[in-house]
C-alpha positions as CSV (number, residue, x, y, z in Angstrom):
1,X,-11.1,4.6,-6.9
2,X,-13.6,1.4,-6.5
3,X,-11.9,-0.7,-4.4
4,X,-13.0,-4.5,-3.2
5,X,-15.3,-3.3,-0.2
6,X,-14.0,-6.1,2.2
7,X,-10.7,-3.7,2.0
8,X,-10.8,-1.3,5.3
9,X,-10.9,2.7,5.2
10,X,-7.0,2.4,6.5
11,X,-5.7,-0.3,2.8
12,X,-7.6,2.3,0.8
13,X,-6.1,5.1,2.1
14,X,-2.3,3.0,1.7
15,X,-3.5,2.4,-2.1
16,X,-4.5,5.7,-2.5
17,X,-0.9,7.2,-0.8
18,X,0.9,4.7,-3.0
19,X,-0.5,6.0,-6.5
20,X,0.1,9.7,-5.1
21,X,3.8,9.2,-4.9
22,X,4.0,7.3,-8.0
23,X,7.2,6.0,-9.6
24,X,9.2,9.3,-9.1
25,X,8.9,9.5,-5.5
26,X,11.0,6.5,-4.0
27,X,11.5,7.8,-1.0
28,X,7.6,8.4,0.1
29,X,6.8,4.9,-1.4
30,X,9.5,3.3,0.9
31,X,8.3,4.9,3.9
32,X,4.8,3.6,3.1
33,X,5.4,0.5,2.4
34,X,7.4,0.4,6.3
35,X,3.6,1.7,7.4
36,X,1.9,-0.7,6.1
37,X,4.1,-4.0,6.8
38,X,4.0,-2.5,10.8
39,X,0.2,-2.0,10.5
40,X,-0.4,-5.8,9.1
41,X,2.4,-7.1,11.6
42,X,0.2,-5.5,14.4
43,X,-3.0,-7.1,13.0
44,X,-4.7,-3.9,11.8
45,X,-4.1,-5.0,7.8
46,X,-5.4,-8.4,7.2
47,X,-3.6,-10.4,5.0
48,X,-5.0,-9.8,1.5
49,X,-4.8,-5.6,2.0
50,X,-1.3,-6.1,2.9
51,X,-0.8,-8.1,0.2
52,X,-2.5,-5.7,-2.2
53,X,-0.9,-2.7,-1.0
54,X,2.8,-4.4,-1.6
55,X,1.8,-5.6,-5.0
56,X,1.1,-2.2,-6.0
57,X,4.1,-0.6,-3.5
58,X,6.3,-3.3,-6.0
59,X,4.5,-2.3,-9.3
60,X,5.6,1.2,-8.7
61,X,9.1,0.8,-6.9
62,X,10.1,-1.2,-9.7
63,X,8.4,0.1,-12.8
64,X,9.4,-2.3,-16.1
């Protein structure tokens, strides 16, 4: 994948986990997305990644 390269190695590797599971695997993707909002609440995920990784997390959680 060809990510934006202000995103770090660890919001790559969240994006990356996220289209793994996919829409069938609820379970992983809620675990994940737990991850992530403790990594950006500890300052290692900036802002944008967070937000980037949720958008996607929420894409996939909630498939139209």
């Amino acid at each position: 994948m060809n990510y934006d390269k202000r995103f770090s190695d660890k919001a790559i590797k969240y994006l990356e986990r996220v289209k793994k599971a996919g829409i069938e695997n609820r379970q992983e993707l809620d675990e994940i997305s737990r991850q992530a909002y403790s990594d950006y609440r500890e300052g290692i995920l900036s802002e944008k990644e967070y937000g980037s990784i949720y958008a996607l997390l929420i894409e996939y959680r909630y498939p139209r």
